[in-house]
C-alpha positions in Angstrom: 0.0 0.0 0.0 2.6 2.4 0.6 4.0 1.7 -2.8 0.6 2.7 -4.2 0.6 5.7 -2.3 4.3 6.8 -3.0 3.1 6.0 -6.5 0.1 8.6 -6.6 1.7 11.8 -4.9 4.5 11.2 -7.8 1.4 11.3 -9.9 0.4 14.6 -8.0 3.4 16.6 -8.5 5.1 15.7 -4.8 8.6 16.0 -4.0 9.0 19.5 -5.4 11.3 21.9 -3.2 10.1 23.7 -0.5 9.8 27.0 0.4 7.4 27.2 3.3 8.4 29.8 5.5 10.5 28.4 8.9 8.3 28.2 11.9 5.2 28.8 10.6 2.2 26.3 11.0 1.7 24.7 7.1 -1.8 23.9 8.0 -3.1 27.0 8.8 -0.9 28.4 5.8 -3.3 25.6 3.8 -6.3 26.9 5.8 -5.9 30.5 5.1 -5.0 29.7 1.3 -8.2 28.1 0.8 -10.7 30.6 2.6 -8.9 33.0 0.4 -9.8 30.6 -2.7 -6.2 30.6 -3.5 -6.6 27.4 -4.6 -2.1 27.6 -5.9 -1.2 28.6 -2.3 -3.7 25.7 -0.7 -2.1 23.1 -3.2 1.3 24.1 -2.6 0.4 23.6 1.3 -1.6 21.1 1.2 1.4 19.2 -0.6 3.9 19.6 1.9 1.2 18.3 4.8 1.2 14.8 2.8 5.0 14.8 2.0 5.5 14.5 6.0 2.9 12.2 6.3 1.5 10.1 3.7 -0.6 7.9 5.7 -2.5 10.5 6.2 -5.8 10.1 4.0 -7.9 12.8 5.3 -4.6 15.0 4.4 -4.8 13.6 0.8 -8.8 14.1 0.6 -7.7 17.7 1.4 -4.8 17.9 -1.5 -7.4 16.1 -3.9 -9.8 18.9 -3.1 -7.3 21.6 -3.8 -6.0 20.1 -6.6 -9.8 19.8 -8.2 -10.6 23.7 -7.5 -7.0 24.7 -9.3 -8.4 22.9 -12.6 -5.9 19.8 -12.0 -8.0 16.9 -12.5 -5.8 14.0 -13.0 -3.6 15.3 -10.0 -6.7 15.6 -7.9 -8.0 12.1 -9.3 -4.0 10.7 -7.8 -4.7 12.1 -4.5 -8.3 11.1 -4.0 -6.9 7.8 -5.1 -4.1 7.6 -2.8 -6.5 8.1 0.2 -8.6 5.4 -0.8 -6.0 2.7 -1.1 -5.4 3.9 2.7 -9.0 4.0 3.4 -10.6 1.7 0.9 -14.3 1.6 2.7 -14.9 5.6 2.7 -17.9 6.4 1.3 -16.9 10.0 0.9 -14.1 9.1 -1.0 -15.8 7.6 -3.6 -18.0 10.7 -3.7 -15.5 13.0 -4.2 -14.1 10.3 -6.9 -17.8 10.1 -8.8 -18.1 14.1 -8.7 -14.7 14.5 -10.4 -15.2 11.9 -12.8 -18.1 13.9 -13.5 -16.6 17.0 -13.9 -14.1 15.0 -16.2 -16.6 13.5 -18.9 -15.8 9.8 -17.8 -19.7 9.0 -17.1 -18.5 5.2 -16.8 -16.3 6.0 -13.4 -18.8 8.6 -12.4 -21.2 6.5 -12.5 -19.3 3.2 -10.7 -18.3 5.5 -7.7 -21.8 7.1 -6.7 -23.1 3.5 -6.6 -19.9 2.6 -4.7 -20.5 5.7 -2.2 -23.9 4.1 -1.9 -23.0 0.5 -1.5 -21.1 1.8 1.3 -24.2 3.7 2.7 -23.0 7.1 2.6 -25.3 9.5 4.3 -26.7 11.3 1.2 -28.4 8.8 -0.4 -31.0 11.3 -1.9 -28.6 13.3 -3.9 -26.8 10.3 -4.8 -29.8 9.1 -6.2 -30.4 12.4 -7.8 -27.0 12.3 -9.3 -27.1 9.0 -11.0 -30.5 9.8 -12.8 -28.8 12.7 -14.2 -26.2 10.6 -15.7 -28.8 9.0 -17.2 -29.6 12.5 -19.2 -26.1 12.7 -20.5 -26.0 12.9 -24.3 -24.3 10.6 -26.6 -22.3 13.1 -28.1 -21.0 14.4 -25.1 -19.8 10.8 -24.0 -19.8 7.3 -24.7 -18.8 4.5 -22.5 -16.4 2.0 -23.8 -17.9 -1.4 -24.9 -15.7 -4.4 -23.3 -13.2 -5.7 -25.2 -14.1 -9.2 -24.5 -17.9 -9.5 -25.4 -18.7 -9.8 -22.4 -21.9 -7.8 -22.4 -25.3 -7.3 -20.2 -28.2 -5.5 -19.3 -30.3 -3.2 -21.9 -29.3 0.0 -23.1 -32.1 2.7 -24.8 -31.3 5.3 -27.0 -33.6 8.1 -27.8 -33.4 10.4 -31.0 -35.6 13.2 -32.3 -35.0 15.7 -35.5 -35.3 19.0 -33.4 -33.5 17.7 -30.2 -34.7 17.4 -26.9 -37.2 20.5 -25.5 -36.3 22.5 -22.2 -39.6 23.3 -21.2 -38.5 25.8 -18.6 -36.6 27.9 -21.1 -38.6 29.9 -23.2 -36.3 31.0 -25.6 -35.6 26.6 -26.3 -39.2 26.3 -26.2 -39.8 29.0 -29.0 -37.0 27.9 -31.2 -39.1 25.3 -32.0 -42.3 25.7 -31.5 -44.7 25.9 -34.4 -41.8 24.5 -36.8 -42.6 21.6 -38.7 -42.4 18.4 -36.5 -41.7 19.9 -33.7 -44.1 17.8 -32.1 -41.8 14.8 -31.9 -39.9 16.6 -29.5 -42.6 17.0 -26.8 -43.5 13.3 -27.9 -40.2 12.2 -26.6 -40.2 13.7 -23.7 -42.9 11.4 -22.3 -40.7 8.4 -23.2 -38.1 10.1 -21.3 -40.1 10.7 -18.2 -41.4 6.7 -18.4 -37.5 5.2 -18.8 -36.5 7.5 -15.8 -39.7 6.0 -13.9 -38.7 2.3 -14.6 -35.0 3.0 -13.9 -33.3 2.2 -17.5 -30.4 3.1 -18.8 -31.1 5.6 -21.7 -29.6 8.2 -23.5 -30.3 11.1 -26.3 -28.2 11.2 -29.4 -28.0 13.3 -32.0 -27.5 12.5 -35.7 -27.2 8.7 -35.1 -26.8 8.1 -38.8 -23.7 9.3 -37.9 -22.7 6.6 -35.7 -21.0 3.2 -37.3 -22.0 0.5 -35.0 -23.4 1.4 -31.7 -21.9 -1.9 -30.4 -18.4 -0.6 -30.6 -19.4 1.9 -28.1 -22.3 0.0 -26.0 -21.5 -2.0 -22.8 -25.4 -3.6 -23.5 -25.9 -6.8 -24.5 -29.2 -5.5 -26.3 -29.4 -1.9 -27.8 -32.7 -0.1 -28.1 -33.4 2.8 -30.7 -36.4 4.8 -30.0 -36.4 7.1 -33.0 -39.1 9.7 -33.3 -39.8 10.9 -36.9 -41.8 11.1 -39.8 -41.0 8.8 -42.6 -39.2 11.2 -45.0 -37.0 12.3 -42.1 -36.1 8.7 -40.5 -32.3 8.2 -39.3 -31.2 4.7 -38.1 -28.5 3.5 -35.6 -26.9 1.1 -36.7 -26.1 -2.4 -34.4 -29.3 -1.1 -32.5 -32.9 -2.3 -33.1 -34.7 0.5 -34.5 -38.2 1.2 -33.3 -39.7 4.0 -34.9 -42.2 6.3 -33.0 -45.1 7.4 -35.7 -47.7 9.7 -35.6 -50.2 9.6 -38.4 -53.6 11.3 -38.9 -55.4 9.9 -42.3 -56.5 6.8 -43.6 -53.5 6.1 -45.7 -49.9 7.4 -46.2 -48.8 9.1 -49.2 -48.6 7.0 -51.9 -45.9 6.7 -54.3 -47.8 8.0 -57.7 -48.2 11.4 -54.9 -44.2 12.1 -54.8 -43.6 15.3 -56.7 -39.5 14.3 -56.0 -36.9 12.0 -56.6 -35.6 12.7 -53.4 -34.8 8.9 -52.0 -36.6 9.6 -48.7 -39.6 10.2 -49.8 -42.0 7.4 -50.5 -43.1 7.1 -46.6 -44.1 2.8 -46.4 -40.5 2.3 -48.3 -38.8 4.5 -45.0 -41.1 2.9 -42.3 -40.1 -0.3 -43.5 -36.3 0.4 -42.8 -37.4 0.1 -38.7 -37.2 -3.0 -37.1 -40.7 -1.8 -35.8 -43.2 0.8 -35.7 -44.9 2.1 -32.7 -47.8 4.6 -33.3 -50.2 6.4 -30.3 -53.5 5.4 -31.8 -55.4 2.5 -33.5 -56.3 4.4 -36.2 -52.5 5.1 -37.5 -51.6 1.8 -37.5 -54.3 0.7 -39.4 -53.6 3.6 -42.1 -50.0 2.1 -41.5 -50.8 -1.6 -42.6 -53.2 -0.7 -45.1 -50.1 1.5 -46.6 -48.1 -1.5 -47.3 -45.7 -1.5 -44.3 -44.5 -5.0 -43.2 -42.2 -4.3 -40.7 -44.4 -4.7 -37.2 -46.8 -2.0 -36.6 -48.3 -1.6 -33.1 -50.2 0.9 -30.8 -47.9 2.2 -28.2 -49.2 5.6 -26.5 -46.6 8.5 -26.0 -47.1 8.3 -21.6 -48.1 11.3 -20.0 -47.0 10.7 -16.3 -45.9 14.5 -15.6 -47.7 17.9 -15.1 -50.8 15.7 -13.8 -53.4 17.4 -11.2 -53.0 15.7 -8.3 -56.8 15.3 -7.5 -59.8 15.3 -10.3 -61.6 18.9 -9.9 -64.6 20.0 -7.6 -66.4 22.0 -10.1 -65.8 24.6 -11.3 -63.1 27.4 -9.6 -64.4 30.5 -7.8 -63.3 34.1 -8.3 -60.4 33.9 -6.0 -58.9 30.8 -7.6 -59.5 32.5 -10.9 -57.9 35.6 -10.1 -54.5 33.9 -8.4 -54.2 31.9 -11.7 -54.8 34.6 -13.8 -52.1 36.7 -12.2 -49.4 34.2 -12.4 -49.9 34.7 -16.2 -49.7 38.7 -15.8 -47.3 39.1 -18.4 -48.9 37.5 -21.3 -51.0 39.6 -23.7 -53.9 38.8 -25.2 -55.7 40.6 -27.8 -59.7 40.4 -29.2 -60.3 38.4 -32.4 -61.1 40.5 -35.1 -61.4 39.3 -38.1 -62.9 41.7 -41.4 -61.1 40.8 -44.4 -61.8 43.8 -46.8 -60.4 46.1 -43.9 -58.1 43.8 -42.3 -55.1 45.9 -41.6 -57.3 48.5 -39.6 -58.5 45.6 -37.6 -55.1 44.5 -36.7 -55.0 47.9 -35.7 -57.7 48.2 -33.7 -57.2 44.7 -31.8 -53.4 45.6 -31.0 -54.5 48.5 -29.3 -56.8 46.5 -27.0 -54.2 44.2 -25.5 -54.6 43.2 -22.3 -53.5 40.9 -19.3 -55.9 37.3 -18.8 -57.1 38.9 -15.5 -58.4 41.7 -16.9 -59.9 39.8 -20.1 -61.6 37.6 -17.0 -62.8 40.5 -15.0 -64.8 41.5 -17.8 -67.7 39.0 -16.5 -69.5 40.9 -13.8 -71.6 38.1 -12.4 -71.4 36.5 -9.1 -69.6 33.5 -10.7 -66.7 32.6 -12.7 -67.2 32.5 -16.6 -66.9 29.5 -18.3 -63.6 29.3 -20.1 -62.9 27.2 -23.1 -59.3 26.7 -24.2 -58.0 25.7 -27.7 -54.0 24.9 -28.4 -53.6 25.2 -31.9 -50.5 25.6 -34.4 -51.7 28.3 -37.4 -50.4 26.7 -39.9 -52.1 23.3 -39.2 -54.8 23.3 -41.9 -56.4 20.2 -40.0 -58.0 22.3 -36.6 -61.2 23.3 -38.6 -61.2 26.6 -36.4 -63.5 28.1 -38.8 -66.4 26.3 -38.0 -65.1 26.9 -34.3 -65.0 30.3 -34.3 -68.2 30.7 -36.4 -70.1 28.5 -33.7 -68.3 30.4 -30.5 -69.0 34.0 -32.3 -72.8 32.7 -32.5 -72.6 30.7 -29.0 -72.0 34.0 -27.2 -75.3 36.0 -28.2 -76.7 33.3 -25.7 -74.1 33.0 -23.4 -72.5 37.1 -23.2 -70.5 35.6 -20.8 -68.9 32.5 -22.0 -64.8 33.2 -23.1 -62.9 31.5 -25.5 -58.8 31.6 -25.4 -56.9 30.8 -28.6 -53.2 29.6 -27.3 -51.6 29.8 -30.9 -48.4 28.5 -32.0 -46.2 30.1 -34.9 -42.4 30.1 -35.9 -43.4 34.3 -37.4 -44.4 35.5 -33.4 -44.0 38.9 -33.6 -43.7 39.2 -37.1 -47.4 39.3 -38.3 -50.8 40.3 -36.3 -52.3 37.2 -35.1 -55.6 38.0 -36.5 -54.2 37.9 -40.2 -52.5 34.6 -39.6 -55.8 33.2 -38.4 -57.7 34.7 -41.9 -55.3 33.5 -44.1 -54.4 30.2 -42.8 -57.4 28.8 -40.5 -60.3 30.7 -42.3 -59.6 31.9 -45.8 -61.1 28.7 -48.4 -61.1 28.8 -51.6 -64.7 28.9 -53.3 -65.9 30.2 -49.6 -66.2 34.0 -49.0 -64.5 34.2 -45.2 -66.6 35.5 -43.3 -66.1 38.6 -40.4 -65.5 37.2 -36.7 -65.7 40.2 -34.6 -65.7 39.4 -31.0 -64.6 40.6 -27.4 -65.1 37.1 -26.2 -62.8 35.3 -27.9 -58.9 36.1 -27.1 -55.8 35.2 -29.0 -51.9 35.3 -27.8 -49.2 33.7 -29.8 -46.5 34.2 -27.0 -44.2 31.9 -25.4 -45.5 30.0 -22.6 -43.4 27.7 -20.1 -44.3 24.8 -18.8 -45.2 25.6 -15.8 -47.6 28.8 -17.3 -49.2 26.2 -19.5 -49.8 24.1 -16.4 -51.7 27.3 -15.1 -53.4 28.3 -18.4 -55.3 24.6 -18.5 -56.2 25.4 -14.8 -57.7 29.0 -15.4 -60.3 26.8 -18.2 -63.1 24.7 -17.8 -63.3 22.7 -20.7 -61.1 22.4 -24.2 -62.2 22.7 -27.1 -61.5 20.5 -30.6 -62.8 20.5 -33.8 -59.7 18.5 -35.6 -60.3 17.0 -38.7 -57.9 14.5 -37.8 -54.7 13.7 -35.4 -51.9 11.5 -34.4 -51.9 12.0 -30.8 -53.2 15.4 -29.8 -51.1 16.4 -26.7 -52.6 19.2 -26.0 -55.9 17.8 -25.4 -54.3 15.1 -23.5 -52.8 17.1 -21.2 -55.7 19.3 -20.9 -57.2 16.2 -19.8 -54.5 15.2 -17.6 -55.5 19.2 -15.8 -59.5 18.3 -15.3 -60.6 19.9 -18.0 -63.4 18.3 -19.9 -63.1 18.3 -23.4 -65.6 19.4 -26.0 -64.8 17.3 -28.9 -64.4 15.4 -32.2 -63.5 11.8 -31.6 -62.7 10.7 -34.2 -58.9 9.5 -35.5 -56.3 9.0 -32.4 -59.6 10.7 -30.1 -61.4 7.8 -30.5 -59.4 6.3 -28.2 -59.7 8.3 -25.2 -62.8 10.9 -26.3 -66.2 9.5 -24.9 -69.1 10.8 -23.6 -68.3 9.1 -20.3 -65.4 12.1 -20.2 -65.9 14.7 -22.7 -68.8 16.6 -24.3 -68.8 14.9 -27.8 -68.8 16.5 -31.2 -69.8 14.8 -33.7 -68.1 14.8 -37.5 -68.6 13.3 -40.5 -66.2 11.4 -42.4 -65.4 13.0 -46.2 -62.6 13.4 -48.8 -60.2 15.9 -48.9 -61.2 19.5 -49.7 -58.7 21.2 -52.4 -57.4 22.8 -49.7 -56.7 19.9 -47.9 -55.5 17.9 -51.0 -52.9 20.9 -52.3 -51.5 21.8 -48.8 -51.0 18.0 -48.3 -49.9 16.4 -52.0 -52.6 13.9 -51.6 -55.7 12.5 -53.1 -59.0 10.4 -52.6 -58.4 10.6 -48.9 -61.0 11.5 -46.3 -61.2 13.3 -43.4 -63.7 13.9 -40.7 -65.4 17.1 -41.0 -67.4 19.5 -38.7 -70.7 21.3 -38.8 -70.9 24.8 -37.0 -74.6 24.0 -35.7 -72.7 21.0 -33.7 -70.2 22.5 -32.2 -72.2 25.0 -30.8 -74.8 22.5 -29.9 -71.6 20.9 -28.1 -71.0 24.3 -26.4 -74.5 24.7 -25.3 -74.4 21.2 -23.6 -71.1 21.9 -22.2 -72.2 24.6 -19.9 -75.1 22.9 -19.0 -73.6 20.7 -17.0 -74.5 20.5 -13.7 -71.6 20.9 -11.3 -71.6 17.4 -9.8 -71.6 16.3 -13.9 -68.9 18.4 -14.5 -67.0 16.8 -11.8 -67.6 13.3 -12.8 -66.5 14.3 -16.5 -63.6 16.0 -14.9 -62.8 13.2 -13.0 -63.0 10.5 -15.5 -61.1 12.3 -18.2 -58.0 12.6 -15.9 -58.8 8.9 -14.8 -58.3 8.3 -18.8 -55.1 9.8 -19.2 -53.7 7.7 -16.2 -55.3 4.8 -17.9 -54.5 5.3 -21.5 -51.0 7.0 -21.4 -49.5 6.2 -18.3 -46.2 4.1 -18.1 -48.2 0.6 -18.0 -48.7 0.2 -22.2 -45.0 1.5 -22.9 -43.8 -1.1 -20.2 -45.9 -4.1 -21.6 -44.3 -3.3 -25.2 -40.6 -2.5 -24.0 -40.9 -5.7 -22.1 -42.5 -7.4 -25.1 -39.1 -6.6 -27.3 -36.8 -6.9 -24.1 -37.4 -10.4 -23.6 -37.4 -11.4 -27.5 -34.1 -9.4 -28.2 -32.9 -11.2 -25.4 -33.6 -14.5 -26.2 -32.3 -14.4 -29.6 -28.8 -13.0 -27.9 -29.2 -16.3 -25.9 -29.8 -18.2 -28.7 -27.2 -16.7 -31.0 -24.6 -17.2 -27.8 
């Protein structure tokens, strides 16, 4: 052991001359250097403590310390070292060890000495714990660990990849820098995967560009390697030595077909791409039945993006009171909101005129007078999405409110051009302008618009200042935002057809109906296809849907309430991700047995 140790202060610079001043104490000198933070002077100290005694561990600890704050990380890494090989069951050490490690990108030792620390039951479990899930954030590109040389490999590693990268929902500059872009939606699908591996405790990862990557296996410790990939067709990037399982969103009752491509580009006929996956998981029955009737043969099979985060804890008691109104409103003070107003001979002036009336969502609130709350209906919505049918919407709502002068409608809108063109002009020309269809004005103080930023945690607040959501979709993959308005108590007033079908009943929502059709030219040109239907909606239903919506009695409310959040626990909670994981776990597995 002394060998060893001799060994590591050579490693840490030991032995040099010394110039401590005579009669002077060098630990103080070391204590003074460091409350100073002069990390040099606490080194140089610190150094000469250990040269006099180096069985000293707790001096060594000290020298790793002050070698870590100077920026000398291998040096620090000898010290730390050198203390352990004295003191080989010190939890502490291990920490310190684990930390640095950290600090110097080598995950794999990182990650072997926080479970040591642990083993050895040091006191901070918790943050141990906390530590070691963070690992599990670490990005591929940052760090890989090194596969062993000798095959000898175990356990399941899961890699995650999406074309926008991973969404900081607390940062509203990296929410907006992708919001309202095409596809941007895999991000936020992702993220629910994310949330479910962390739950289950499995080693994952994020990459970026894995089409870069050779052979994962030369860089995997795993015996089995798991892609979950989350793109469209035309965008779909492998990784290679994994098995690819691509995540799949998909709205109508076929994909494009090959006599629809208008390129030669090689990624573009969308069954040839899916069929490059191992597998195909999509959120709703419908999609994979478009899927399979598309020609796909790779296996296609419904797997729900889980939604295990940003939950209420408890299903609603009706419907909130002023005070509750007013403290949600204010934590969304400094997001504007302007009146629709929508006159397309004179549309400029209207832009005008609704910019000048901006206002805060406690103000638009306040402007119901009556003993009670108004009801609130919410709608998340991108602009450029030609399949929300918010014309019929906002014909019906206009209409709704010469019955119900109270009744307010919010119009959370999503655009990459924020800021760059009045919100009511991007609602004329790409929500309500059709060809062969005058558009008609939509003048009204009751419905409210913003196309601002939110976080996460003022969306959470947002679905809590509403009552119900509303959706008139023609079609969708998933709909998250309904989901998760769901997943807040509100009751949705909507379509159900496509993925809401699934999860849209009249046991938990107020249902619209619609009626299945084929594409409108509208439809057909924004989307290069043809002979497809879509689900449609009539303005007399919707409002009829409005009209039963607020209707409800409060204890119907708050069964509604309650069942639709008891549906998203049910429906896209960790339990049908697990089943399928497990599913091509144990058959990856086996063939690894097999094949050994």
């Amino acid at each position: 052991m002394a060998k060893t140790v001799n060994q590591a202060l050579a490693a840490i610079g030991a032995g040099s001359r010394d110039i401590t001043p005579a009669g002077l104490n060098v630990r103080q000198l070391a204590s003074r250097s460091r409350a100073a933070r002069n990390w040099a002077g606490d080194v140089y100290y610190r150094r000469r403590i250990v040269e006099r005694d180096p069985s000293n561990a707790a001096a060594l600890v000290q020298l790793g310390h002050a070698l870590k704050e100077a920026g000398f990380h291998a040096r620090a890494k000898g010290a730390y070292e050198a203390a352990l090989a004295l003191t080989p069951d010190d939890s502490d050490i291990h920490l310190q060890l684990a930390h640095l490690s950290k600090i110097s990108a080598d995950m794999t030792a990182a990650r072997g000495h926080f479970h040591e620390a642990r083993r050895l039951g040091h006191p901070d479990g918790p943050g141990i714990d906390f530590e070691l899930s963070l690992l599990d954030r670490i990005d591929n590109h940052v760090v890989f660990a090194e596969a062993p040389r000798d095959d000898r490999r175990e356990g399941v590693m899961i890699y995650l990849s999406v074309p926008g990268g991973r969404i900081s929902e607390t940062d509203r500059s990296a929410v907006g820098s992708g919001l309202g872009v095409a596809d941007y939606s895999y991000s936020f699908a992702m993220r629910g995967f994310l949330q479910a591996l962390e739950e289950l405790e499995l080693d994952h990862m994020v990459i970026e560009h894995p089409e870069y990557i050779s052979d994962i296996r030369e860089r995997s410790s795993a015996a089995v390697n798991i892609h979950l990939c989350f793109y469209p067709p035309e965008r779909l990037r492998l990784l290679k030595g994994a098995y690819n399982i691509n995540c799949f969103a998909w709205e109508f009752d076929r994909l494009r077909a090959p006599t629809e491509l208008l390129t030669y580009h090689a990624f573009a006929d969308q069954a040839t791409m899916l069929n490059r996956a191992d597998e195909v998981w999509a959120p709703a029955q419908s999609a994979v039945d478009a899927i399979v009737a598309s020609g796909v043969t790779a296996p296609v099979r419904m797997v729900t993006a889980p939604i295990i985060e940003n939950l209420a804890r408890r299903p609603r008691k009706g419907r909130g009171d002023w005070r509750q109104l007013d403290r949600l409103a204010a934590s969304l003070k400094d997001v504007s909101w302007q009146p629709l107003a929508i006159v397309p001979r004179i549309q400029p002036s209207m832009n005008n005129a609704s910019a000048a009336r901006r206002s805060n969502l406690r103000t638009v609130l306040r402007n119901s007078e009556g003993e009670t709350p108004p009801p609130v209906f919410l709608t998340v919505f991108n602009v450029h999405d030609f399949r929300k049918q918010l014309r019929p919407m906002l014909e019906a709502f206009v209409q709704f409110t010469h019955d119900r002068p109270d009744a307010i409608l919010l119009l959370k809108m999503s655009t990459p051009f924020r800021g760059k063109a009045p919100v009511n002009s991007q609602l004329l020309g790409e929500q309500i302008t059709n060809p062969g269809r005058l558009a008609p004005p939509l003048v009204s103080d009751r419905v409210w618009i913003t196309d601002q930023i939110l976080t996460r945690d003022e969306m959470n607040n947002l679905y809590d200042v509403a009552d119900f959501y509303l959706c008139t979709s023609q079609g969708e993959g998933q709909n998250l935002p309904l989901i998760e308005a769901m997943g807040r108590g509100l009751v949705p007033v909507s379509v159900d057809n496509t993925a809401m079908g699934g999860y849209v009943s009249e046991t938990d929502a107020v249902v619209i109906p619609s009626t299945e059709g084929p594409f409108d030219p509208r439809l057909a040109g924004r989307y290069g296809m043809y002979g497809v239907n879509t689900f449609y909606v009539d303005e007399h239903d919707v409002r009829a849907g409005l009209k039963r919506a607020v209707e409800l009695s409060d204890e119907e409310f708050t069964r509604r309430s309650s069942e639709a959040l008891s549906t998203v626990h049910d429906v896209f909670g960790v339990g049908p991700f697990k089943i399928a994981l497990d599913e091509v776990i144990t058959r990856l597995s086996s063939a690894q047995t097999e094949a050994g």
